[in-house]
C-alpha positions in Angstrom: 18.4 43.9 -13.4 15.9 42.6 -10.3 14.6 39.4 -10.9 12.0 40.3 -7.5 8.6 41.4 -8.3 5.9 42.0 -5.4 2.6 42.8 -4.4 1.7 44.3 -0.9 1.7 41.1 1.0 3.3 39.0 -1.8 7.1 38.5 -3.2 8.2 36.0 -6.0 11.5 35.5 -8.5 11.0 35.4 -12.2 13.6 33.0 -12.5 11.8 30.5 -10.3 9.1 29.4 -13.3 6.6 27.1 -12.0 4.5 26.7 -15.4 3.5 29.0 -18.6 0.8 29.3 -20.1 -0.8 31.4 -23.4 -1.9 34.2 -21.2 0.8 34.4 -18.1 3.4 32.4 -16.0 3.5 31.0 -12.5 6.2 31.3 -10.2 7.0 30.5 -6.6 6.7 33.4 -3.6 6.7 34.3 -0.3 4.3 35.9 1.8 6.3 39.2 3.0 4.8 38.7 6.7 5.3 34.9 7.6 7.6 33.6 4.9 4.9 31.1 3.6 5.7 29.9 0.1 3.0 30.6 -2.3 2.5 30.2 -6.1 1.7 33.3 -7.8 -0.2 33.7 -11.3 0.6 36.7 -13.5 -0.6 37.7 -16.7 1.3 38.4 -19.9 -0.4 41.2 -22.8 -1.4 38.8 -24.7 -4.1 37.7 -21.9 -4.9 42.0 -21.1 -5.5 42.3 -24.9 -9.0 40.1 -23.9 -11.7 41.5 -23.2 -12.6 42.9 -19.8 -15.5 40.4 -18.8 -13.3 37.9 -19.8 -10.1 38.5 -17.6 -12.1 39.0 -14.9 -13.7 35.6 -15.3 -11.0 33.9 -13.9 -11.0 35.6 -10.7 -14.5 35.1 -10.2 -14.2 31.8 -10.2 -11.8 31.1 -7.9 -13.7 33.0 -5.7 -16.6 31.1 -6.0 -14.9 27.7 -5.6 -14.0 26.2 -2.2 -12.7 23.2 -2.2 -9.9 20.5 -0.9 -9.7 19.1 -4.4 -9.0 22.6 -5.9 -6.1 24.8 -5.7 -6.7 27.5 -3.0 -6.9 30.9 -3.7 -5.5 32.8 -0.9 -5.4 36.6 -2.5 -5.6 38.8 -5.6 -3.8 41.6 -5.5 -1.9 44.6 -7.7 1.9 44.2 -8.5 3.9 47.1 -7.3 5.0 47.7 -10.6 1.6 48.1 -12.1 1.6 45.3 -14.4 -2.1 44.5 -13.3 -3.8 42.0 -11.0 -1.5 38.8 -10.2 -3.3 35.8 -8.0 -2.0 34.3 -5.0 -2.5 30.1 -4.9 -1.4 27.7 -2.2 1.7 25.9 -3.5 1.4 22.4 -4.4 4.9 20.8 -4.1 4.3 17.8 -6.0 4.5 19.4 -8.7 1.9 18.8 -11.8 0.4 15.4 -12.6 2.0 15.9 -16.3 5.6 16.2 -14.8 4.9 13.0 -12.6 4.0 11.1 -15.8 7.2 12.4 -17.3 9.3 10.6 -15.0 10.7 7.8 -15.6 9.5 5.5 -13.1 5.6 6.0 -14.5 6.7 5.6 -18.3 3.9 2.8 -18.1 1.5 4.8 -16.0 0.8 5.0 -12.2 0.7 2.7 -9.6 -2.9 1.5 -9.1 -3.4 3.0 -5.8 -1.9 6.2 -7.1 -4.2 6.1 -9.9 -7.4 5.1 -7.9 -6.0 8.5 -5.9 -6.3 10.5 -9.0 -9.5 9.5 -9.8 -11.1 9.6 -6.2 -10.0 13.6 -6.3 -10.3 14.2 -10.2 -13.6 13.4 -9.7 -14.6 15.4 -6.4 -13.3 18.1 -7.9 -15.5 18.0 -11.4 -18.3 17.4 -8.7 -18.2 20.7 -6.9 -17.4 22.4 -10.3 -20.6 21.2 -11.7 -22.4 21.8 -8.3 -21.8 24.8 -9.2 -22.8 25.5 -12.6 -19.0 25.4 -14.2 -17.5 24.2 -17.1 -13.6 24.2 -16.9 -12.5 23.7 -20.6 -9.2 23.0 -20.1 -8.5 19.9 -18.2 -5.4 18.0 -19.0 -2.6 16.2 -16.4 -0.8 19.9 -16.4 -3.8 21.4 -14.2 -3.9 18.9 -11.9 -1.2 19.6 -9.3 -0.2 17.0 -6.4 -0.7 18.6 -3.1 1.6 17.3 -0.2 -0.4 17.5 3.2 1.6 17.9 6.9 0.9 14.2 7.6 2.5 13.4 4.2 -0.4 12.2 2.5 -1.6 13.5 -0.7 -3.9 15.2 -2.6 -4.4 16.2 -6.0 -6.2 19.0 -6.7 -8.0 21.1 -10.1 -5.9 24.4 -11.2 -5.8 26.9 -13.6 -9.3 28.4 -14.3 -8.7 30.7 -16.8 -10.9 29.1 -19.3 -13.7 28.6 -16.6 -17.2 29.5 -17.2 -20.6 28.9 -15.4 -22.1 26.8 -18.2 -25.3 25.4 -16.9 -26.4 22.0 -18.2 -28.2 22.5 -20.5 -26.4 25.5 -22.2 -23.9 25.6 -24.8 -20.9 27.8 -25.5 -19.1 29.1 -28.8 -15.7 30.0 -27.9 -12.5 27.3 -28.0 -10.3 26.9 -25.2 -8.3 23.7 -24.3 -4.9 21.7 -25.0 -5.0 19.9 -28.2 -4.7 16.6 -27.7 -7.4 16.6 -25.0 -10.3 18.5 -26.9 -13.3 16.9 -27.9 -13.4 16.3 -31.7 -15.8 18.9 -32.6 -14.1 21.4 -30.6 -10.3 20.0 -32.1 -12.3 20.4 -35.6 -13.0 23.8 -35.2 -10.0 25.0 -33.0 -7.1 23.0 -34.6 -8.3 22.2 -38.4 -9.9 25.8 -38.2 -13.1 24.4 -40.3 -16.3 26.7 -40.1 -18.4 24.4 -38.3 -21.5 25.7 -36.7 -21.7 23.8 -33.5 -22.1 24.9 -30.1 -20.9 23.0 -26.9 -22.1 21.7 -23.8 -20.8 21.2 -20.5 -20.0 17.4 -21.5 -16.6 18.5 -23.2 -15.1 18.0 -19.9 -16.2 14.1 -19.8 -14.0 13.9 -23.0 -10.6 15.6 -21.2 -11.5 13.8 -18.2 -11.3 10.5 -20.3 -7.9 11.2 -21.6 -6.6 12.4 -19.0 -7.5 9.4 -17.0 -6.4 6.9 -19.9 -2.8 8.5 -19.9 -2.7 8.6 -16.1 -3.5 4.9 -16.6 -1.0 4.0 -19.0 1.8 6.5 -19.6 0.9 7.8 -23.1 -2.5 9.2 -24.8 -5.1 6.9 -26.4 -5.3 8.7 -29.7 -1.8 9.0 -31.5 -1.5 9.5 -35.1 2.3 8.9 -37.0 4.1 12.2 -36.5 2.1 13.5 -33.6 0.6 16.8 -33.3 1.2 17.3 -36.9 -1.0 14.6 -38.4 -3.8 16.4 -37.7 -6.3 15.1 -40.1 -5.3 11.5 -39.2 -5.9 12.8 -35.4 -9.5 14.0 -36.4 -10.4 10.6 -38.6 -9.1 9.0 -35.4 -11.2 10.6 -32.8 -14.6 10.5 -34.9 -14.1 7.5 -36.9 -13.6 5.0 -34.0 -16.6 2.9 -33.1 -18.2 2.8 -29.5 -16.5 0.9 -27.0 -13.1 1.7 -28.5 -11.0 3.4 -26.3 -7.7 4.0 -28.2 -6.6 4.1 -31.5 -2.9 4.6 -32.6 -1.1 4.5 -36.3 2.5 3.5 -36.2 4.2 3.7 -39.9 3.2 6.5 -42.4 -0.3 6.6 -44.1 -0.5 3.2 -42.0 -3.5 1.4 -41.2 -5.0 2.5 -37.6 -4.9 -0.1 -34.4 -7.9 0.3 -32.6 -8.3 -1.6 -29.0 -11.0 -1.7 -26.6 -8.6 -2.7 -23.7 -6.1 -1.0 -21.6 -2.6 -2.1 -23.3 -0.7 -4.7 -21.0 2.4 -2.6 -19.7 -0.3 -0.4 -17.6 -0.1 -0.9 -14.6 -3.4 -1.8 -13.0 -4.5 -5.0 -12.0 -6.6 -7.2 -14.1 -9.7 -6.8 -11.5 -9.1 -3.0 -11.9 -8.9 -3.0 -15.7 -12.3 -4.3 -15.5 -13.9 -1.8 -14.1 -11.8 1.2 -15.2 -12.8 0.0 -18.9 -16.2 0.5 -19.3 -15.7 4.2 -17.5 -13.1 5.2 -20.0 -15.3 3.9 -23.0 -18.4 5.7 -21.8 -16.3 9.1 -21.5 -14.3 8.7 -24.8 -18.0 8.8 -26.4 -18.7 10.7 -29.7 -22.3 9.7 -30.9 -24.1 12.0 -29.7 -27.0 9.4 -28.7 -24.4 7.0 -26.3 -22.5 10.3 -24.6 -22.8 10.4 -20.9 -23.7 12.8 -18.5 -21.8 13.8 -15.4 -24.3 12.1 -13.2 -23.3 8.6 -14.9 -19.7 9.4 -14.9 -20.3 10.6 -10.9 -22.2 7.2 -10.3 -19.6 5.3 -11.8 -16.4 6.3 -10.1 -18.7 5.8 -6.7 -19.3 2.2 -7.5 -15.4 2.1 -8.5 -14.0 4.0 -5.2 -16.0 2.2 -3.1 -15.1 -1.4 -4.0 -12.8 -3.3 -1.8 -9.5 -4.8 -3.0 -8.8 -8.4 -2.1 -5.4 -9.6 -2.6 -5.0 -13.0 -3.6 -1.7 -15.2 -4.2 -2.3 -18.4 -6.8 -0.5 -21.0 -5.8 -0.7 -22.7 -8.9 0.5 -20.6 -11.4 2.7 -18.5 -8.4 0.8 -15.6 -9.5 -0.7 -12.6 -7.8 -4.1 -11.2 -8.7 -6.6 -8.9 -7.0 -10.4 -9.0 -6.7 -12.1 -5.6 -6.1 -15.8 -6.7 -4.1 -18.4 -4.4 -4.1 -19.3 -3.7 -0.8 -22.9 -5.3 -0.3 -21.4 -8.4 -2.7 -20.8 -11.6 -0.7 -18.6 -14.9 -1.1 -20.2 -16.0 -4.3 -19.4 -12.8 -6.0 -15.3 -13.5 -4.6 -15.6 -16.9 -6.5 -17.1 -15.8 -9.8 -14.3 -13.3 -9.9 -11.3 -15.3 -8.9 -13.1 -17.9 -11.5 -12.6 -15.0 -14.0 -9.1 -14.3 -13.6 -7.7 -17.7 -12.9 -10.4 -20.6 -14.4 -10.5 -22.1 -11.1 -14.1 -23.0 -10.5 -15.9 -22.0 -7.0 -16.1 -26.0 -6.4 -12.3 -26.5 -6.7 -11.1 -22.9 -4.6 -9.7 -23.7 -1.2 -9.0 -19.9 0.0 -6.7 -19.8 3.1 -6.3 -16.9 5.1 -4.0 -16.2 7.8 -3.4 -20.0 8.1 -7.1 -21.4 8.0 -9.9 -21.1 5.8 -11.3 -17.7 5.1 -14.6 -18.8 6.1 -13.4 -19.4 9.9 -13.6 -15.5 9.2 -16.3 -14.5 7.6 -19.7 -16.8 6.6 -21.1 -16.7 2.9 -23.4 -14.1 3.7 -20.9 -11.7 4.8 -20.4 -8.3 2.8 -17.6 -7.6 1.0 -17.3 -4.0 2.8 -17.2 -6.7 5.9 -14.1 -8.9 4.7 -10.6 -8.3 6.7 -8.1 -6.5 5.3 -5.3 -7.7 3.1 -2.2 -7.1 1.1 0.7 -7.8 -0.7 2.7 -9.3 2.0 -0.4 -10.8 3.3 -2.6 -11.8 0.9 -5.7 -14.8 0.5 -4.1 -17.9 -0.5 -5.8 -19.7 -3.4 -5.2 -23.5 -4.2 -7.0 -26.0 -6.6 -8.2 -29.0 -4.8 -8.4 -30.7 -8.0 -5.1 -29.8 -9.7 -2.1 -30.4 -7.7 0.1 -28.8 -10.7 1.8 -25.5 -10.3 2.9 -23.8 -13.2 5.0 -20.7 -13.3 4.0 -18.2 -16.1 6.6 -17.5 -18.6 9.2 -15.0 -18.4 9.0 -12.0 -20.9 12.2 -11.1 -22.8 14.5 -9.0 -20.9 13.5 -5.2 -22.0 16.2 -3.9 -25.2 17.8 -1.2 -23.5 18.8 2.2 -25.9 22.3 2.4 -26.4 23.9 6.1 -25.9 25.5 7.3 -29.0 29.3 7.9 -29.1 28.7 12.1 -29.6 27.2 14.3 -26.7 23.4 15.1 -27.4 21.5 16.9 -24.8 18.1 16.8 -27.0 17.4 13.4 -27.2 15.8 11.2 -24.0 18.4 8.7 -23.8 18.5 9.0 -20.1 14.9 8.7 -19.9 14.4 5.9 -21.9 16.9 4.1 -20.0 15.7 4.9 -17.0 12.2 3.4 -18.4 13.4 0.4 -19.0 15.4 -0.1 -15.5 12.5 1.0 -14.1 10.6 -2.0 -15.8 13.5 -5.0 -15.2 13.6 -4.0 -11.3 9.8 -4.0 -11.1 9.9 -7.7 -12.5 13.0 -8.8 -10.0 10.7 -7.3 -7.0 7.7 -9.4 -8.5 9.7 -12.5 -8.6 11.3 -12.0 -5.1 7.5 -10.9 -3.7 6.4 -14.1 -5.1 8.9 -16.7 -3.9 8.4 -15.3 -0.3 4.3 -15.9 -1.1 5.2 -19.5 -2.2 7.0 -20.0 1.4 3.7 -18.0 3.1 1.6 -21.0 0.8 3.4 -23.6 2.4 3.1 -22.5 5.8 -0.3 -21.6 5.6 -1.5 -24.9 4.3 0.2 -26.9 6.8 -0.7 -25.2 9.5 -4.7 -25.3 8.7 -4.2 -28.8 7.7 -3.2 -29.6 11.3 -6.4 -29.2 12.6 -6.2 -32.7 11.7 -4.1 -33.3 15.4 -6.9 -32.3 17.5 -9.3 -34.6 15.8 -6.4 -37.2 17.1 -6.2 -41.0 15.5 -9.7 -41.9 17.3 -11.5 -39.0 16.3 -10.6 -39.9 12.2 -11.9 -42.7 12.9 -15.9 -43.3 12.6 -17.0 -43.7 16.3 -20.7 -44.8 16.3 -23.0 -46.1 18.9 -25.5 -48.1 17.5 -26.4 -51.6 19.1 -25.8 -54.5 17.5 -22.6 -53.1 14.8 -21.9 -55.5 12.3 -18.3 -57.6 13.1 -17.6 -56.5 9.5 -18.1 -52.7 10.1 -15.8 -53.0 13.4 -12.6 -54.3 11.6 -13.1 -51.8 9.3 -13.2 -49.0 11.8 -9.9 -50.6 13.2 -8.5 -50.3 10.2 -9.6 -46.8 9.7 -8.6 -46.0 12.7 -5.0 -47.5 12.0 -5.1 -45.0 8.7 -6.2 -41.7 9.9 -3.5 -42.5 13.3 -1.1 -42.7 10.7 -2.1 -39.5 8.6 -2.4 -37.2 11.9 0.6 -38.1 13.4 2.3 -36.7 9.7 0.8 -33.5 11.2 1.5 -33.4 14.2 4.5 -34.6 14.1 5.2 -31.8 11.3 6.2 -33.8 8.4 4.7 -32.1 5.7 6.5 -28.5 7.0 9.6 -30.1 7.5 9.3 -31.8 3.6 8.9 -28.2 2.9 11.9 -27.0 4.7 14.1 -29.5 3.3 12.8 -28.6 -0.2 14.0 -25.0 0.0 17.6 -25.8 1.8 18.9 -24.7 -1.3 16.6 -22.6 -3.0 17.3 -19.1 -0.9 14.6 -16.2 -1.2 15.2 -13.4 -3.3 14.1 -10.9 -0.5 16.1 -12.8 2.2 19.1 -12.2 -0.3 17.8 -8.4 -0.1 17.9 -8.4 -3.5 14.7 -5.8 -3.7 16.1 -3.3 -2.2 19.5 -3.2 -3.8 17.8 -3.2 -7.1 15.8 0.1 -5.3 19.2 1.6 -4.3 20.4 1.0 -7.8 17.7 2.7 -8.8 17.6 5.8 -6.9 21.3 6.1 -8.2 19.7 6.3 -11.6 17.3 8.7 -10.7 19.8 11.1 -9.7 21.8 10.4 -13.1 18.5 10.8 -15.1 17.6 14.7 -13.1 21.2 15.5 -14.0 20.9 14.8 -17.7 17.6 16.4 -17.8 19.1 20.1 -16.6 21.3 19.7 -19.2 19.0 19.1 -21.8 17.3 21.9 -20.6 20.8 24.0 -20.8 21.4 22.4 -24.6 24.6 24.3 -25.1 27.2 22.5 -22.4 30.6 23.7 -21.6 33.7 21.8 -22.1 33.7 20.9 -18.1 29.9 19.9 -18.3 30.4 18.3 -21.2 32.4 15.9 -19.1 30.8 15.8 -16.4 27.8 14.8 -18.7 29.7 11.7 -20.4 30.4 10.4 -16.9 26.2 10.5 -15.6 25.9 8.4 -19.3 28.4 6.3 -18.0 26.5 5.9 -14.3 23.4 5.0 -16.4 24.9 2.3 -18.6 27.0 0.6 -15.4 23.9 1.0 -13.1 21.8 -1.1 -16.0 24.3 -3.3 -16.0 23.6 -4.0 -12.5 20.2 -4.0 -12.3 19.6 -6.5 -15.1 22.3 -8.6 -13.2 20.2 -8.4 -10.1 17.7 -9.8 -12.3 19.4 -13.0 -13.7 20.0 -13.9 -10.0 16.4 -13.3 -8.9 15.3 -15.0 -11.9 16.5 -18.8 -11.3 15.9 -18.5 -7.2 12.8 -17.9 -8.4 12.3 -20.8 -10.3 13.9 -23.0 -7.6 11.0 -21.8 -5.1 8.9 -22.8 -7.7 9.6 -26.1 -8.3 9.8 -26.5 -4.8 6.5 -25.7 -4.0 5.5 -27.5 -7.3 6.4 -30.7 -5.5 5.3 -30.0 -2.1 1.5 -29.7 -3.5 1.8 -33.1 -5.1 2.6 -34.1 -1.8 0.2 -31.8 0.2 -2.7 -33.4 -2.2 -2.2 -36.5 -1.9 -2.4 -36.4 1.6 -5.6 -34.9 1.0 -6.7 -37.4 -0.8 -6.0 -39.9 1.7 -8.0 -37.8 4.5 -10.8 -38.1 1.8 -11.0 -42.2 1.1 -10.8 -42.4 4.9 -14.1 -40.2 5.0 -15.8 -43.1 2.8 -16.1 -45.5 5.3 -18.0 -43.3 7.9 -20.0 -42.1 5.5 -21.0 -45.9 4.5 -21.8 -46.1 8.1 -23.9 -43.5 8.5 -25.9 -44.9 5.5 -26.5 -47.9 7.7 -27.9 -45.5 10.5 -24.6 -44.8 12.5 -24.1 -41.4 13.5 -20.2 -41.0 12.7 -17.9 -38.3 13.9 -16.5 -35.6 11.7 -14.5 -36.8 9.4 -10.6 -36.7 9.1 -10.7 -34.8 5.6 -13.0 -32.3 6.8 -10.3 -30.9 9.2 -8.2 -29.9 6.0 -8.4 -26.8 4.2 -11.1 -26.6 1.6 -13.6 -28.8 3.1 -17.2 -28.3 4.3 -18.4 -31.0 6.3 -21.7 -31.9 7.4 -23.0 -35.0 9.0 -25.1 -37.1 6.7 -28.6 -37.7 8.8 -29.4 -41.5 9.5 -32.1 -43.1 7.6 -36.0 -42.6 8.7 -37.2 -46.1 10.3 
């Protein structure tokens, strides 16, 4: 028996199954004349038992649609065998966005930039859909395919138009198409609870899939999750319609248990804070049931614009050794930055002395400037924020070490146990790369802050000091210049003679860097090891039924998995307390740091008590240290 099928340009293998569907399977070709690997669509009788109109509609689509956010159709064509038309697709490599979230390493969602990706295509996609007058009924993280370009970059691009109309507006449709847990509750009442409800729908049912889709992108698992899953149905439609506006997931753990509702993203996603804030209000306004509150496509168009076009600053607090990002709009300026570092770390805009590349972010930019305008940063090189009024740093608590499953003494191929391990390695080397990320920050602080504090060397010992000219100074006022002078020699030359780096230097003798120990990337070898066990036990739960010499073979990857745990969560325990080392080192360091500070600042009284008496001083000593904005008091009117 020939597992080959063809067309006249086209050949593809039945064993090599790409994805099936109700109506026909996918599988992987070649184009006969260049060996080009394609992904060809056939159809099963279930789908030729529809009517005419509506097999065609498919392929009238696709040929309508031209876009880089939606799978290319490169031919329709006969199969040899006369099993009717089959269609030709580019082949998207990445697979589906559904088998991404299935892998282990996004148990708890996508990486922000990987979900701003999503979005950024999801979203250009819907736009040339509706630009032209279609409704595609059927969006869900399986019809979203990740497309790998020649420079390696990716895009992610709309498939599967089978249930695609043109749908204007400001018409409605009657039929019922879409994956379960992504309908829109009145099309879930009528489709899955098979109640005679005489509703039409609009176009809008889209902004519904499009707002789970994006919430399990987000976070790893849907927002509406009744006890017992798919069968719960009732519970699933009470969830959907019952939940008030704003509400954005609602889940029921125990049987006939009450339901949690919550209006924020849970706190194992992985999107920033700043992020969350944003990405909030969008999924809210498309997970919308009163019919009075429920967007349109032009506010959910709008939105993502304002969200795509924001610009991320990174920012590393020093004070509670924490990492947080600011996303700026890009006509918002410097005021806007401090309100929302103010809202993610209580640090008020009076007390934030931002450093950036070793002197004050505004040496770069003014208070005016645009956010669109700001430079560039990082992780490895982020803003450094310190409070001039607090020199306490306080690291965050740790969170209990992740219970990992235990695999049970009899070979299983159906449950996850792989996967769930894998899950929770996944999340205890995430953590020892956060803690190793953030004790080289704390070493970045240090430098940064003693190198913009030595600006203080060029204003040299006479510079500190108040130099006026007036006729006529008071004896008094001179021998408190001299001693002033004395002081501020005395503070410069800690400078420049590199005191307060060396204090720092001597405080981390001991206290090695977790990255310097390369204990990142050992945890990321460990964990590609794992990765390799996980695939293997997921072919054989594919298989179920294992052979004595697979068996084996299976017992030892369980094996791999439980050593390589062990590892990992050793790496941890070793990150863990360098960490906390680097932390208290720092933690003493900005005592010290401040209260040389606060020295530069009671020298600055006496010039200013000068200038009160109508001397012109020089710039101050304290206002050559990060965080200050100097400008000369003007002498009396006479």
């Amino acid at each position: 028996m020939s597992f080959l099928r063809g067309s006249e340009n086209y050949v593809w293998c039945t064993t090599s199954v790409l994805g099936k569907g109700a109506t026909g399977a996918v599988f992987q070709g070649v184009n006969k004349n260049n060996g080009e690997p394609v992904a060809v669509k056939t159809f099963n009788q279930v789908s030729h038992l529809r009517p005419h109109d509506v097999q065609m509609r498919e392929f009238e689509v696709l040929r309508k649609v031209k876009h880089e956010n939606i799978v290319k159709l490169l031919a329709i064509e006969e199969e040899q065998e006369g099993h009717g038309k089959v269609i030709v697709m580019e082949l998207c490599t990445g697979g589906s966005l559904f088998n991404i979230l299935d892998d282990p390493e996004n148990t708890y969602g996508l990486q922000e930039d990987e979900f701003l990706l999503v979005l950024e295509h999801l979203t250009a996609g819907m736009k040339h859909l509706r630009d032209n007058n279609l409704v595609h009924r059927d969006l869900k993280p399986g019809n979203i395919m990740k497309f790998i370009n020649e420079d390696g970059t990716t895009t992610y691009k709309l498939t599967d138009f089978g249930a695609a109309r043109e749908l204007r507006e400001e018409e409605q449709f009657l039929s019922l198409y879409g994956t379960e847990e992504y309908l829109h509750p009145d099309m879930y009442e009528r489709a899955v609870l098979r109640k005679p409800v005489g509703k039409s729908f609009g176009a809008t049912v889209d902004l519904w899939s499009i707002g789970v889709t994006l919430y399990h992108v987000a976070t790893g698992q849907l927002p509406f999750r009744p006890y017992g899953g798919r069968r719960n149905k009732d519970t699933m439609f009470f969830i959907t319609t019952k939940k008030a506006s704003g509400v954005i997931s609602g889940t029921q753990t125990t049987e006939n248990g009450p339901i949690d509702w919550s209006r924020e993203l849970p706190s194992h996603c992985q999107l920033s804070a700043g992020l969350k804030k944003l990405v909030t209000p969008l999924l809210a306004g498309l997970l919308e049931v009163n019919p009075h509150r429920i967007w349109s496509f032009e506010m959910f168009f709008s939105e993502v614009q304002t969200i795509t076009s924001t610009k991320a600053v990174y920012i590393f607090h020093v004070n509670t050794a924490s990492s947080i990002k600011v996303f700026l709009k890009p006509e918002e300026k410097y005021e806007h930055l401090q309100t929302y570092i103010c809202e993610q770390t209580s640090v008020v805009a009076e007390s934030q002395i931002l450093l950036y590349k070793d002197d004050l972010i505004l040496s770069e930019i003014d208070e005016n400037t645009p956010g669109k305008s700001y430079p560039a940063t990082c992780a490895e090189c982020p803003l450094l924020l310190f409070n001039k009024n607090d020199n306490k740093v306080s690291m965050e608590p740790e969170p209990e070490m992740p219970k990992f499953p235990e695999f049970p003494a009899a070979v299983s191929c159906v449950t996850r146990w792989g996967a769930l391990v894998a899950a929770r390695l996944r999340d205890v080397a995430r953590r020892a790369d956060a803690l190793a990320a953030h004790a080289a920050r704390l070493h970045d602080a240090a430098r940064a802050l003693d190198l913009a504090a030595a600006a203080a060397r060029r204003a040299g010992a006479g510079g500190a000091a108040a130099r006026w000219a007036g006729p006529g100074a008071a004896a008094a006022l001179a021998r408190e210049a001299d001693a002033l002078r004395v002081g501020a020699a005395a503070l410069a030359a800690r400078h420049a003679g590199g005191a307060l780096r060396a204090e720092w230097d001597d405080a981390v003798l001991h206290a090695a860097c977790p990255a310097a120990l390369r204990l990142p990337r050992r945890s990321r070898s460990l964990l590609e090891r794992l990765r390799d066990s996980w695939q293997h036990l997921v072919r054989d739960r594919a298989t179920r039924a294992l052979t004595y010499n697979d068996e084996q073979f299976h017992v030892l990857e369980r094996i791999t998995v439980a050593e390589s745990g062990r590892r990992v969560r050793a790496l941890l325990a070793r990150a863990a307390p360098l960490a906390r080392a680097r932390h208290a080192a720092i933690a003493d360091w900005t005592r010290a740091a401040h209260t040389v500070r606060l020295q530069a600042t009671l020298l600055d009284k006496v010039p200013r008590s000068v200038a009160s008496a109508g001397f012109a001083p020089a710039k101050p000593f304290a206002s050559t240290l990060p965080g200050s904005r100097y400008s000369p008091p003007r002498p009396p009117n006479r």
